[in-house]
N, C-alpha and C positions, 0 to 999 in steps of 0.2 A: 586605536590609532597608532600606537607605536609599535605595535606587531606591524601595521600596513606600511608605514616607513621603514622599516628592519626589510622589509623582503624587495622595497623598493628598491633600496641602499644595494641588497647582495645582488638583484635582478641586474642594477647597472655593474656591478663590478665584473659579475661572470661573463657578461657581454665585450665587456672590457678586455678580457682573456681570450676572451673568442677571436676577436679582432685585432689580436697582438700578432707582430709579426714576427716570425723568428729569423734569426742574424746566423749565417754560418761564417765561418774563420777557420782558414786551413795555416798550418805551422807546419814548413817542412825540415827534417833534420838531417844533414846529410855529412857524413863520416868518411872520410879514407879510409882507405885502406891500401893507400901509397907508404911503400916503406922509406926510413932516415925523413921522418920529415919534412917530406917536400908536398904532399897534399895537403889538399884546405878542405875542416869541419868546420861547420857553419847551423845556428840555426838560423831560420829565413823566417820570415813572417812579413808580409805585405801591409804595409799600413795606405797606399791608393786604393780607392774606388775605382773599380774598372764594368764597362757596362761592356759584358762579350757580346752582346747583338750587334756594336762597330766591326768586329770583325769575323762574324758569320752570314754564308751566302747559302744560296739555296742552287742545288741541281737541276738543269732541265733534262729530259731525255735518257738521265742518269749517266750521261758524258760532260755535260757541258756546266763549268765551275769558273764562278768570278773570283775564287781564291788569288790567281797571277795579280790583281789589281791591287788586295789587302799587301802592304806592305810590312814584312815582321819588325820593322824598328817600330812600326807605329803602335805593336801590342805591349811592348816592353813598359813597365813602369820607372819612376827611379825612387817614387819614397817608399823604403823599406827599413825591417831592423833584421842586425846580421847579429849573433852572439856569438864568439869565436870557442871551438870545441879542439880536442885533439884528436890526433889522427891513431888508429887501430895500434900501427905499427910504430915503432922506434926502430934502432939502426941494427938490433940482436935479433927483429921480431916482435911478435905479439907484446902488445905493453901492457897487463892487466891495471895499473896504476892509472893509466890513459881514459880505460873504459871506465872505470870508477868514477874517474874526476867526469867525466860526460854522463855519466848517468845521474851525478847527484847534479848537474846544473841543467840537466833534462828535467828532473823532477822538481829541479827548484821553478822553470817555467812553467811546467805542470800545474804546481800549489800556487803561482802566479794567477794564472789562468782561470781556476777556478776561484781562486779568491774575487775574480773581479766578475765572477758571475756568469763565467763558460763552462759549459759542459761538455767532457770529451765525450763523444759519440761513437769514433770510429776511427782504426788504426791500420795505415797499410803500409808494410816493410817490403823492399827489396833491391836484390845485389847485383850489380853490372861489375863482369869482369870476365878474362877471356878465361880464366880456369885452369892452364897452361902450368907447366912447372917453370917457364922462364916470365911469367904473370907477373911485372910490377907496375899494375894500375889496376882501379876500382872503384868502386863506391860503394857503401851502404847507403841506403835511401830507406826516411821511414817518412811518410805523412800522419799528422796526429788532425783529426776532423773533428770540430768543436762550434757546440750550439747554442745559444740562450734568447 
């Protein structure tokens, strides 16, 4: 009798697993790399709920798109958290002091993250800038993509 309740007990729990639903959460970090100071590092994370099916349409003909109708104020959220980072550059240049300090409060939301039960899954970096020797604007852009 207590073997048939032991496999009753595990029968519901793995069912239980089965029907769990997984939660994704995207964190993006993004960096200047504007020199003296005048760009803004930021981590972003969204804490609204947004359903994208409000603002997805469907093609007919493969021309014709109700996109004009969806207005872009309307997909904007406003509750979010912002964590202020420094920027690549100081006023001589590359500031290695800068990256340091953004890397340890990178990983301190990392060890955040995971403490509360997210799993990083998936990491994507990349730079916008014109490349130019007279070049002062850009970004670093990294998304960190996290499951549980």
């Amino acid at each position: 009798m207590k073997k048939i309740i032991l496999v009753v007990v595990l029968a519901v729990f793995s069912l239980s697993e089965l029907n769990a639903q997984i939660q994704y959460k995207v964190v993006t970090v993004v960096e200047s790399i504007v020199p003296m100071g005048i760009g803004r590092s930021r981590i972003i994370e969204a804490t609204a709920d947004v359903n994208y099916e409000q603002f997805t349409t469907e093609r007919t003909g493969g021309k014709d798109s109700k996109q004009g109708k969806i207005k872009r104020g309307e997909a904007k959220i406003d509750a979010f958290r912002e964590t202020k980072l420094l920027n690549f550059y100081s006023g001589v240049g590359l500031n290695f002091q800068n990256i340091a300090s953004n890397d340890a409060l990178i990983t301190s939301m990392l060890n955040g993250m995971s403490k509360d039960g997210w799993e990083l899954f998936s990491v994507a970096a990349g730079v916008e800038s014109k490349g130019s020797k007279d070049d002062k604007q850009g970004i670093f852009i990294t998304r960190y993509l996290f499951k549980k």
